[in-house]
N, C-alpha and C positions, 0 to 999 in steps of 0.2 A: 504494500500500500504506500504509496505517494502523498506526502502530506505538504503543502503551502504554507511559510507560516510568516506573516504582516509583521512590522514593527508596532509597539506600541509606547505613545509619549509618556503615558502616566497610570499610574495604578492607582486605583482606588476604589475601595468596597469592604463588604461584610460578604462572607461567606463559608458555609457547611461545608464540610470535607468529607469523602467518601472513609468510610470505617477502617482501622490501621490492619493492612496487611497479614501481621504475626500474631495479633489477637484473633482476626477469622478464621486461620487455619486451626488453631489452638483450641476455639470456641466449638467446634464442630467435632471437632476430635474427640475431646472430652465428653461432649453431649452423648456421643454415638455409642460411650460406656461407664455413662452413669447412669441411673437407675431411675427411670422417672421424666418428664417432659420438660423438654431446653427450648426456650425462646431466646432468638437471637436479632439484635434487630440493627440497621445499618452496618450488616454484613457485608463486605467487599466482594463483589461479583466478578474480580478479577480474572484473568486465565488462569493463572496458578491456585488462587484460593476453590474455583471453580475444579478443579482438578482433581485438589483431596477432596471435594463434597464428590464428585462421581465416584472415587475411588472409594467413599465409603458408602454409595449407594450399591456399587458393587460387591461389598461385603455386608450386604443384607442392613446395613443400618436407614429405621424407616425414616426418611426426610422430606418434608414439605417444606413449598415454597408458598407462600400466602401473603400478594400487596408486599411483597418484597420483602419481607420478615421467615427466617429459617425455624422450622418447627423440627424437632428431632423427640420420636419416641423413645428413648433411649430403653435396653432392655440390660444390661449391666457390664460386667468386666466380658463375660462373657457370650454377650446375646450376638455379636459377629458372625457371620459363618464363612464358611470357603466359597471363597469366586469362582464363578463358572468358566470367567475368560481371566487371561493375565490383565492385572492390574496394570494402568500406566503412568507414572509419574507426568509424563512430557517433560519439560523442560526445568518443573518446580524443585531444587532443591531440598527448600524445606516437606514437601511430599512426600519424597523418596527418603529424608532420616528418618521423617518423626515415625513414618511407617512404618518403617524396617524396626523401629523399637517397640512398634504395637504390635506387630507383628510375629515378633520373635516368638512371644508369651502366649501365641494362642494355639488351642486343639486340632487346629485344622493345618494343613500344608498351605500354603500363595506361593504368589509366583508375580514378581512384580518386576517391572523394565521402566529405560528412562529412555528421550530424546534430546538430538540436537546435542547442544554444549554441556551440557548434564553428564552426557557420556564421559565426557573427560576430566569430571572434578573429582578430587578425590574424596573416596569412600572406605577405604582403609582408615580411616580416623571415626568411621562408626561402630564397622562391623570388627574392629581389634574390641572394645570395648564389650559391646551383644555377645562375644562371642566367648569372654572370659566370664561372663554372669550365664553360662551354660547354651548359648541362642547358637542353635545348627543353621547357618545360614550360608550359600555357595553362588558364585557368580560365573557365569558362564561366558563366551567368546561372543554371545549379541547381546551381554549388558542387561540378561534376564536372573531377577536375583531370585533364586527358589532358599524358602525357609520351610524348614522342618520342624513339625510340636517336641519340644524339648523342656525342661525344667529349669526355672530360671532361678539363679543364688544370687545371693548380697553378694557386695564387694565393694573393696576400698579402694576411688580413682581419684588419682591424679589427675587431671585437664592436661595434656602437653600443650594445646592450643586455647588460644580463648574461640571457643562456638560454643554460640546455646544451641543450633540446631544440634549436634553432637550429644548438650546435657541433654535436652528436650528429649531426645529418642532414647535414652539411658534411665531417663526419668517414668519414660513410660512401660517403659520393660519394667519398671521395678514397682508400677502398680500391682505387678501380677506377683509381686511374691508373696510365699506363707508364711515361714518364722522367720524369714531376713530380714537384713537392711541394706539398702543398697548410701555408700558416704560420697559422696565428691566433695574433691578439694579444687578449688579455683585460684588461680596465681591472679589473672586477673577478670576481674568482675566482668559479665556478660547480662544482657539480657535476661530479667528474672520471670519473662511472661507465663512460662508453663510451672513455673514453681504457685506463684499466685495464684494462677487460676487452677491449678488440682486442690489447692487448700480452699478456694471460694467453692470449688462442688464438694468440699466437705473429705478432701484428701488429709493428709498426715504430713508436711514437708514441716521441715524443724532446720532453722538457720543460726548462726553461731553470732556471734555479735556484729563481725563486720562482715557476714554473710559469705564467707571464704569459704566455709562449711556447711556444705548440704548432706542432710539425711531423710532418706525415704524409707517408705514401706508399702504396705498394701494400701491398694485404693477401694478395699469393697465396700466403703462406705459412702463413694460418692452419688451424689444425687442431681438429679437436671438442676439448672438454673435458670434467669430471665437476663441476659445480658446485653446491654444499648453501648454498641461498639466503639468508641471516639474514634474522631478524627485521624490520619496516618500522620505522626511526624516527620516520617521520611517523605512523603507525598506534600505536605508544607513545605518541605524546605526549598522546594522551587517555587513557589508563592511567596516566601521569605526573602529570599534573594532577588527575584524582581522588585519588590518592594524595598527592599533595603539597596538598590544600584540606579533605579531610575530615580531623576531629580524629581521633586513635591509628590513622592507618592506618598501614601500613607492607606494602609490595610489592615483588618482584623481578622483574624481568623477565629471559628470559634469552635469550641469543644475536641481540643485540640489534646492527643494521649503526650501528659510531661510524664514519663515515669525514669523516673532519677537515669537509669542506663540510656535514654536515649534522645537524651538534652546535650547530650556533645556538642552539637554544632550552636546552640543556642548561647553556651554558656563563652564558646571560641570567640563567634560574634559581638556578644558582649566584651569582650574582652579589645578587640582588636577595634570600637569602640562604637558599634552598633547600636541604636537608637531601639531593643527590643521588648515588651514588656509584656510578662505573665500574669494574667489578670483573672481572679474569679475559680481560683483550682478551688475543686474538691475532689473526693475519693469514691470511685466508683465502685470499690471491693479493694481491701488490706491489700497492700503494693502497688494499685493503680491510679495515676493522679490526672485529672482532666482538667484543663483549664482555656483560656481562650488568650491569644497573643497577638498582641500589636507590634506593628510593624512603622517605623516612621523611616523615609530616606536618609541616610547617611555618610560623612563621607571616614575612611577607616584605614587602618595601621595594617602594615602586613606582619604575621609573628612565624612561629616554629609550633608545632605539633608534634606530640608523641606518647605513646606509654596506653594507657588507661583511657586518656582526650581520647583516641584514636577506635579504640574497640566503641568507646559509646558513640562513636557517629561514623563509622566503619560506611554505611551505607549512602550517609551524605558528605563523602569524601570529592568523587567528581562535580556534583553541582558546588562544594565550596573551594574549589579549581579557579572555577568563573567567580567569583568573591575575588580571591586573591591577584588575579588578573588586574583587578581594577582598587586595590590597597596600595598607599602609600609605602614603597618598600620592597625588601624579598620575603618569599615566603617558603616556611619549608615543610615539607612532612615526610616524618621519619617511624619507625616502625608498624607501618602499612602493609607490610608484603603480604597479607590476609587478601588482599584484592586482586591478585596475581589467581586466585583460586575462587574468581567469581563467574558470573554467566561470560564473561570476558575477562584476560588479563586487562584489569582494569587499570592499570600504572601504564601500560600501554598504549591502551586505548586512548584513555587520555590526554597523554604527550605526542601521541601520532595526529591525533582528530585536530585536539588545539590547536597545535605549532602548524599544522598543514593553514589554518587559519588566522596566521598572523604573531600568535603566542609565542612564547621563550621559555618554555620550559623544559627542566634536561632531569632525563629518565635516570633512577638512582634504584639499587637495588631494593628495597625495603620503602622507598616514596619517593618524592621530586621536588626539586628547588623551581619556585615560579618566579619570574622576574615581570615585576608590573608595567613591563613594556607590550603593549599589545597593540604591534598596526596589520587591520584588520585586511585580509586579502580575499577578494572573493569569491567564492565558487558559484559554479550554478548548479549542486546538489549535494548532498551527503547524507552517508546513510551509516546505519549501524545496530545489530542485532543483541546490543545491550540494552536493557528497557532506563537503565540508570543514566547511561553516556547518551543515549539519542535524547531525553529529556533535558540533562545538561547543554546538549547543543542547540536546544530551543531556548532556553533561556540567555544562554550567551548571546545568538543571532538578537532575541528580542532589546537585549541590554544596548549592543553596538547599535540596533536602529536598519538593521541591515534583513531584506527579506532572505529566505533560508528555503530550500526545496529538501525536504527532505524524506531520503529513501526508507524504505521497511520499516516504515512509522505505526507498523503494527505489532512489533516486539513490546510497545507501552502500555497493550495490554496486560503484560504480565501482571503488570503494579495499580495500574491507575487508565480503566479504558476509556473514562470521561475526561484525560488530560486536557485537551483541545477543546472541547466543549467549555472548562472553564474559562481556559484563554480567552475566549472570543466575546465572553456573557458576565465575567463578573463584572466587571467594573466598566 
């Protein structure tokens, strides 16, 4: 798909966001074996989120759609049954972990496949893990992973990487245990969405003081819920950046997920001297914080990133590329090499797409130094099968004032398939 996309002078508006990404996958997950009716509502209809809901309609969990709100009969740990065809990830990452971890712990044999770039990320950092808590699980030469019913044990991990999808599918293997416990140890802090939400359906998760310490166990007491999804903060953060780079914009966004792991790029901004303000949080279940953020134009410092900064905004790493482009100063970021192992070598991506566009930035093992020299040269199209980097390059095009044709502008459905409809209507 061929997308056009106009300059615009000014931003400005109030507007709803489609529901956050890794709560809807999460949300559905859970619902499909807890015990009892899960409403869910401003569920993200994305291609990926849409992906696990087939994948678990495939595994007999009943789900209804009604006026756009998800109904799930949930019938318990073990009301799933065996799929009639191979399950298939497509392209969703978080699909194919968190599965493989539900997966592992059930009575029935699957047989689950991925596509596209998927094929190529690695999954040896799930299935080492599954596979020491007893999960018989084997991948074959087309990338079809067959899991076998197997007994699942506690056990004491280590994290060698920071991914939640990683804990997330460990977490859910260890629903199914009897007298275990399953520990993670985290070096550094990840995303805590599936910890919160198995204790909101009335799970068992126990965190240590500075949360470095997870302990699970059995989930047989969870039960449905009613959950009203907030807004994506990843899917803000290019509604943030337009508004924070065009002159007299000013925007609000509202009911927007701040949950402490993924205010990264918020708190970077603020820093580098962003005019940003969180207004109105409350808590929409123990760990979850929803609030609404304003947005006023700015003009801003270039800094250095790394460490902990970097994992909590891992995702809005390429849209804060186009930030830095336009900071007074160099900017660098350092221990990213996590994006080297996304839907694209996204370090790459990046420094090729950019610089082919005017930018100076120079590719470093682990992140990039960007120099806020940016004279813009023009193409007449570009394309790119990351759902991250192709949105990034719409808002850089809208930033410089320059129209942008842009190719395979249907990879954005992974994330956000109303992207383009917002551009054109909010403001």
């Amino acid at each position: 798909m061929k997308k056009v996309i106009y300059p615009r002078k000014i931003i400005r508006g109030i507007i709803n966001l489609p529901g956050d990404k890794s709560i809807s996958h999460r949300a559905i997950i859970l619902g499909a074996i807890a015990n009892g009716e899960t409403k869910i509502k401003n569920f993200l209809f994305s291609k990926t989120c849409t992906t696990t809901l087939n994948c678990l309609k495939d595994l007999g969990a009943e789900i209804k759609i009604n006026a756009g709100d998800i109904l799930i009969n949930g019938k318990g740990l073990f009301g799933l049954k065996e799929s009639k065809k191979i399950l298939n990830a497509g392209t969703s990452g978080t699909t194919l972990r968190l599965l493989l971890g539900l997966l592992a712990a059930q009575k029935f044999k699957s047989r689950i496949t991925c596509e596209g770039s998927l094929k190529n990320r690695p999954m040896e950092r799930v299935l080492l893990p599954l596979k020491e808590m007893g999960a018989k699980i084997k991948c074959d030469s087309n990338n079809i992973f067959e899991i076998t019913p197997s007994e699942i044990f506690g056990m004491k991990y280590k994290m060698p990487i920071a991914s939640a999808q990683v804990k997330s599918s460990i977490l859910l293997a260890s629903l199914y245990l009897k007298d275990h416990e399953v520990e993670i140890t985290e070096k550094k802090l990840t995303r805590d969405h599936t910890e919160n939400m198995i204790n909101y359906f009335g799970g068992n998760i126990i965190f240590n003081e500075d949360k470095t310490k997870i302990l699970s166990s059995s989930g047989e007491n969870l039960t449905g819920q009613e959950i009203i999804i907030p807004g994506d903060i990843s899917s803000a953060a290019f509604f943030i950046v337009l508004a924070l780079l065009i002159p007299d914009s000013h925007l609000i966004l509202k009911n927007i997920l701040v949950n402490p792991r993924r205010m990264g790029l918020i708190k970077i901004l603020r820093q580098m001297g962003a005019k940003i303000f969180v207004k109105n949080s409350y808590e929409i279940y123990d760990g979850e914080l929803v609030a609404d953020i304003e947005i006023f134009y700015s003009k801003i410092n270039g800094i250095e990133i790394s460490g902990q900064t970097v994992v909590d905004m891992i995702d809005e790493i390429p849209v804060f590329v186009v930030v830095c482009l336009f900071a007074n100063g160099i900017s660098v970021i350092k221990n990213a090499e996590e994006l080297r192992v996304k839907e694209s070598d996204r370090i790459m991506s990046v420094v090729e797409n950019f610089n082919k566009l005017g930018a100076n930035i120079k590719e470093c093992e682990d992140g990039m130094i960007i120099e806020n020299k940016f004279d813009f040269k023009p193409v007449k199209s570009i394309g790119h099968k990351d759902h991250r980097i192709a949105m990034s390059l719409v808002i850089l095009f809208l930033v410089t004032g320059n129209k942008l044709i842009l190719e395979d502008a249907e990879c954005i459905d992974d994330s956000m398939p109303d992207f383009f409809d917002y551009l054109e209507t909010f403001f």
